[in-house]
N, CA and C atoms as an extended XYZ file, in Angstrom:
243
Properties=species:S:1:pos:R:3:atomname:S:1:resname:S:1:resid:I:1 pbc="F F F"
N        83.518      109.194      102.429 N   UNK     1
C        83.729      110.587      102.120 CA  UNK     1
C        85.128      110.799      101.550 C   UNK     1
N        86.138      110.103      101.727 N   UNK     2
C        87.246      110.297      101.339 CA  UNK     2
C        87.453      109.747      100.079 C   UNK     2
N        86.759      108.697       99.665 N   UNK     3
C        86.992      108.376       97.922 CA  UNK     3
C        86.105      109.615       97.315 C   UNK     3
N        85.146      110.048       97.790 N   UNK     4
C        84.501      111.394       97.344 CA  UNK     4
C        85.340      112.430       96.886 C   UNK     4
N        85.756      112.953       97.975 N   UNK     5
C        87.049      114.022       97.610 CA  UNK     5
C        88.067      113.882       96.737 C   UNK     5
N        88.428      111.842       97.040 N   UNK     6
C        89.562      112.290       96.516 CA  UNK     6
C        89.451      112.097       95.090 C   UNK     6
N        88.195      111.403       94.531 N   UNK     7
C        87.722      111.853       93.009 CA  UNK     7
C        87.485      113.194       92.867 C   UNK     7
N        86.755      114.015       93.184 N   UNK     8
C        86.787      115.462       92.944 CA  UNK     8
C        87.852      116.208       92.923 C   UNK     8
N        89.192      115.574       93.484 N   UNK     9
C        90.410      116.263       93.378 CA  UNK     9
C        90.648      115.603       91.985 C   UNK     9
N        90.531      114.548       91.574 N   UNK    10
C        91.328      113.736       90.675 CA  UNK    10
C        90.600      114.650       89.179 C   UNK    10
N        89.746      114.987       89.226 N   UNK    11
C        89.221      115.244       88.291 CA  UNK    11
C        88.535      116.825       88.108 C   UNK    11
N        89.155      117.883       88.016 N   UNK    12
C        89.311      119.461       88.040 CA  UNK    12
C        88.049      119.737       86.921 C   UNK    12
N        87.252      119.211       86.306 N   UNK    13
C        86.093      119.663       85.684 CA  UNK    13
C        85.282      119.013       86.340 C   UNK    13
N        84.715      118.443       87.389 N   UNK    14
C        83.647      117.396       87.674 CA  UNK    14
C        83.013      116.608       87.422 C   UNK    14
N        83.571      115.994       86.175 N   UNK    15
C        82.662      115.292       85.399 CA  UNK    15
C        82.095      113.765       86.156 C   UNK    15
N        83.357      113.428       87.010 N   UNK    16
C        83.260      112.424       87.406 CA  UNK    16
C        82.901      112.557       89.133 C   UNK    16
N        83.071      113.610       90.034 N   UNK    17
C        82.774      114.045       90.859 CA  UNK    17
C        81.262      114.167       91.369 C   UNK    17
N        80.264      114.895       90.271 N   UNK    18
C        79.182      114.931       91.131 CA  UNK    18
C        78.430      113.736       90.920 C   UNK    18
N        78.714      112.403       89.845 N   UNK    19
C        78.056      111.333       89.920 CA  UNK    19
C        78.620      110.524       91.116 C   UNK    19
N        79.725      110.724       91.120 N   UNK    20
C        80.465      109.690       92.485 CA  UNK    20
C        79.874      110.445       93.714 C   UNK    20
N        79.888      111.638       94.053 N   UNK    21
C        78.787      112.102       94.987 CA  UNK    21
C        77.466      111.603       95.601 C   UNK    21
N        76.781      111.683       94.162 N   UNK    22
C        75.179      111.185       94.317 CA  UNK    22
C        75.041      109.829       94.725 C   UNK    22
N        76.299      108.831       93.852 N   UNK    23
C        75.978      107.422       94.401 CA  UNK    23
C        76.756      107.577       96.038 C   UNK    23
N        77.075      108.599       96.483 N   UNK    24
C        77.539      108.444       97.884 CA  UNK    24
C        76.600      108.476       98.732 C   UNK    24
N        75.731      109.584       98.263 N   UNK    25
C        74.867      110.173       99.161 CA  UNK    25
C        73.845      109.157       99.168 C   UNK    25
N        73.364      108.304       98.144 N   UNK    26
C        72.263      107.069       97.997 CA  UNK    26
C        72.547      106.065       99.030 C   UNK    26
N        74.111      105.990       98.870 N   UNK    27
C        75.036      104.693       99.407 CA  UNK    27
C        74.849      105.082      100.521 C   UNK    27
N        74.803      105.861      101.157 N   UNK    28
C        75.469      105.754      103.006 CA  UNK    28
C        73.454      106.072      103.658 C   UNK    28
N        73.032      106.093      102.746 N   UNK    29
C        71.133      106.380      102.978 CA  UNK    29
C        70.499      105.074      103.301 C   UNK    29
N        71.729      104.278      102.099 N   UNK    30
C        70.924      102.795      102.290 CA  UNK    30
C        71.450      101.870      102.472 C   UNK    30
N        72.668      101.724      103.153 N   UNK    31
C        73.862      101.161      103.600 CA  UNK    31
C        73.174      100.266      104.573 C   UNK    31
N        72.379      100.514      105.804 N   UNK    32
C        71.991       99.804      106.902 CA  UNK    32
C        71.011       99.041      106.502 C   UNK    32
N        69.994       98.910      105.253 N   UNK    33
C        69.117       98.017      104.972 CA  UNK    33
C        70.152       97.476      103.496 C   UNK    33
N        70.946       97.511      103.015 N   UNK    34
C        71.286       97.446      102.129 CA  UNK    34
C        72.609       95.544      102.794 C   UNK    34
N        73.219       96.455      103.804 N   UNK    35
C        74.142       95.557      104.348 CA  UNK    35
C        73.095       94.635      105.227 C   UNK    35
N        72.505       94.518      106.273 N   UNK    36
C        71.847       93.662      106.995 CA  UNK    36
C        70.739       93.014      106.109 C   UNK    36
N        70.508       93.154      104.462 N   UNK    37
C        70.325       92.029      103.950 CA  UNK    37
C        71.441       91.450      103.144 C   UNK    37
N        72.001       91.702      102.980 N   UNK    38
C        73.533       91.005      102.539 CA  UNK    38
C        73.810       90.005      103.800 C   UNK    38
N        73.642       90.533      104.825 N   UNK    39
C        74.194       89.700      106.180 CA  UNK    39
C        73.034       88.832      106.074 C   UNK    39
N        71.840       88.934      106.253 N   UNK    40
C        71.091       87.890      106.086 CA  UNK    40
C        71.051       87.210      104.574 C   UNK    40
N        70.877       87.291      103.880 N   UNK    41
C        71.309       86.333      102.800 CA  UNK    41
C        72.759       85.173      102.872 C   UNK    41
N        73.859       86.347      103.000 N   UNK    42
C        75.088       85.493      102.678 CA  UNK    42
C        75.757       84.962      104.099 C   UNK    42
N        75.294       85.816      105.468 N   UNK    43
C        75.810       85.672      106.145 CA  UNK    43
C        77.147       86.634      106.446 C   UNK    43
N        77.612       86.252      107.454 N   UNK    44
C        78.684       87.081      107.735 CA  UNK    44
C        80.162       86.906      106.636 C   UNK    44
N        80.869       86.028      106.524 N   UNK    45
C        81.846       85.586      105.424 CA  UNK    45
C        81.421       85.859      104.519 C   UNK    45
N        79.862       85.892      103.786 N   UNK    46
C        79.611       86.303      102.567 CA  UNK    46
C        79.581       87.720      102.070 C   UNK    46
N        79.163       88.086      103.316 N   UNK    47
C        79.289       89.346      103.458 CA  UNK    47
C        80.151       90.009      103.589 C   UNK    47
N        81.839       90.057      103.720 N   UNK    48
C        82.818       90.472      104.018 CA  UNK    48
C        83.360       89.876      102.674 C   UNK    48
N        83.084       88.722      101.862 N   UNK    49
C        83.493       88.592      100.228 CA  UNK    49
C        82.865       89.458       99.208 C   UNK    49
N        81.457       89.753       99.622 N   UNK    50
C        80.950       90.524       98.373 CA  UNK    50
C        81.582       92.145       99.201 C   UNK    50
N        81.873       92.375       99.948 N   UNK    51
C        82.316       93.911      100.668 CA  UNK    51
C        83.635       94.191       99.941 C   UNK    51
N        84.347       92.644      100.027 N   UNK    52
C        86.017       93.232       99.493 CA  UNK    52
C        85.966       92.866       97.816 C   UNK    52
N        84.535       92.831       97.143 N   UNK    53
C        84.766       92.319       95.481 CA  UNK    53
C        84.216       93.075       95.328 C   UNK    53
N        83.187       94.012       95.785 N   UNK    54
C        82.540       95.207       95.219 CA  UNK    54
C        83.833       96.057       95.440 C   UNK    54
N        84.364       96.436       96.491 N   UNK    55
C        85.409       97.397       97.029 CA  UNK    55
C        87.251       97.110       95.889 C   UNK    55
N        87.079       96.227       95.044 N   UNK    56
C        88.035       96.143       94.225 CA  UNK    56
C        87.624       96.511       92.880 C   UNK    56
N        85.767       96.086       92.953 N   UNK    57
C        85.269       96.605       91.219 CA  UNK    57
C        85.355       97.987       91.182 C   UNK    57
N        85.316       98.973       92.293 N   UNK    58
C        85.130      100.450       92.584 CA  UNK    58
C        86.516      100.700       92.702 C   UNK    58
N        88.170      100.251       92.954 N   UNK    59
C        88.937      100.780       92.843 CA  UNK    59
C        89.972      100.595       91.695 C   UNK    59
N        89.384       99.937       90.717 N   UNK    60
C        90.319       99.442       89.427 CA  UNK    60
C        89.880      100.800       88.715 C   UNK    60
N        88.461      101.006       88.589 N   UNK    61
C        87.947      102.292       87.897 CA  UNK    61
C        88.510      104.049       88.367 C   UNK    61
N        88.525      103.489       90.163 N   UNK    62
C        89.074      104.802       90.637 CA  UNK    62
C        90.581      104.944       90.213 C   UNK    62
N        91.243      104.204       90.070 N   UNK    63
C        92.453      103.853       89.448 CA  UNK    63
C        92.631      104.831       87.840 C   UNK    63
N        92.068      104.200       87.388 N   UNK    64
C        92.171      104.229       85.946 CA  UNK    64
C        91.915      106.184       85.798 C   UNK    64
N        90.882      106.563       86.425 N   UNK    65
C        90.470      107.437       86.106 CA  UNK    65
C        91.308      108.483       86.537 C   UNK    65
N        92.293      107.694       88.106 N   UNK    66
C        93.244      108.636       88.774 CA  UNK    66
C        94.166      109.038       87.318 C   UNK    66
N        94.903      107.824       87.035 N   UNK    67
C        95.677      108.060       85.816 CA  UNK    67
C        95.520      108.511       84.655 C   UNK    67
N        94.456      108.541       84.300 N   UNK    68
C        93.877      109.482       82.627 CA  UNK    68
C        93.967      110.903       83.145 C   UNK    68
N        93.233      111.687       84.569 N   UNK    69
C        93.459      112.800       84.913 CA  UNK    69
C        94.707      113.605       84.708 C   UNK    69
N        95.398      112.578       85.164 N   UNK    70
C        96.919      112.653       85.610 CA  UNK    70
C        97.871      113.465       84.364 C   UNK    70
N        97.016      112.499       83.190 N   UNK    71
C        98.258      112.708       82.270 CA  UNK    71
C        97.246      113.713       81.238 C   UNK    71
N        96.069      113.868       82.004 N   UNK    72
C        95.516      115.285       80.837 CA  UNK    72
C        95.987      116.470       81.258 C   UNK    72
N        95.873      116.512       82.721 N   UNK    73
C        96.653      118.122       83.499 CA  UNK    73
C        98.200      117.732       82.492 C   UNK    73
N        98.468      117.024       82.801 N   UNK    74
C       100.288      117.338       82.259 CA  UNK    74
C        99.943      117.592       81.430 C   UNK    74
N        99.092      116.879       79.943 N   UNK    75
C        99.284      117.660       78.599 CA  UNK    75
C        98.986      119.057       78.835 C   UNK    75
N        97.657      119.562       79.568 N   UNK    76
C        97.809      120.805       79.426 CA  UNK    76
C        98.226      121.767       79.788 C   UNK    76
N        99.166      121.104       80.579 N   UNK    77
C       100.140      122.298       81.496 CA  UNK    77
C       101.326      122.519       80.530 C   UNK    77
N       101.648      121.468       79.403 N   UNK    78
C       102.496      121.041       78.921 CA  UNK    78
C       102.578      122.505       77.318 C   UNK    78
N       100.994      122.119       76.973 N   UNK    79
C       100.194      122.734       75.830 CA  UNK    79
C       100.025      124.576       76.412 C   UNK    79
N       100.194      124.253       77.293 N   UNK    80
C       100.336      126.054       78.101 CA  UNK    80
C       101.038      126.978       78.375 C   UNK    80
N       102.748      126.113       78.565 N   UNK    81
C       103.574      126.501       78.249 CA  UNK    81
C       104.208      127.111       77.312 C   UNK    81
């Protein structure tokens, strides 16, 4: 819930908000059959490698997107002035 928000803060038109939503709401629906076959497939260690390589592919993007936000409010606070 908190990468939820804190994309919906990052991004003041929603563009990127209500899709990061929906895959939340899918994600935490199917999290318990989703993870206990991960655990059975990879096991436990495998499972805690694909947890922290998915969890870095999802924050390079949350990243990126923090910073494009960033510097569109400034232009247009900039352009408003």
């Amino acid at each position: 819930m908190y990468f939820i928000s804190t994309a919906a803060a990052l991004d003041a038109d929603g563009r990127w908000s209500g899709p990061l939503l929906a895959t939340y709401l899918v994600g935490s629906a199917l999290t318990p059959v989703i993870g206990a076959s991960l655990v059975e497939l990879f096991g436990y260690q495998g499972f805690v490698l694909t947890l922290g390589v998915s969890s870095f592919v999802l924050a390079v993007p949350a990243g990126i997107i923090g910073g494009l936000s960033r510097r569109l409010e400034r232009a247009t606070k900039e352009v408003a002035a």
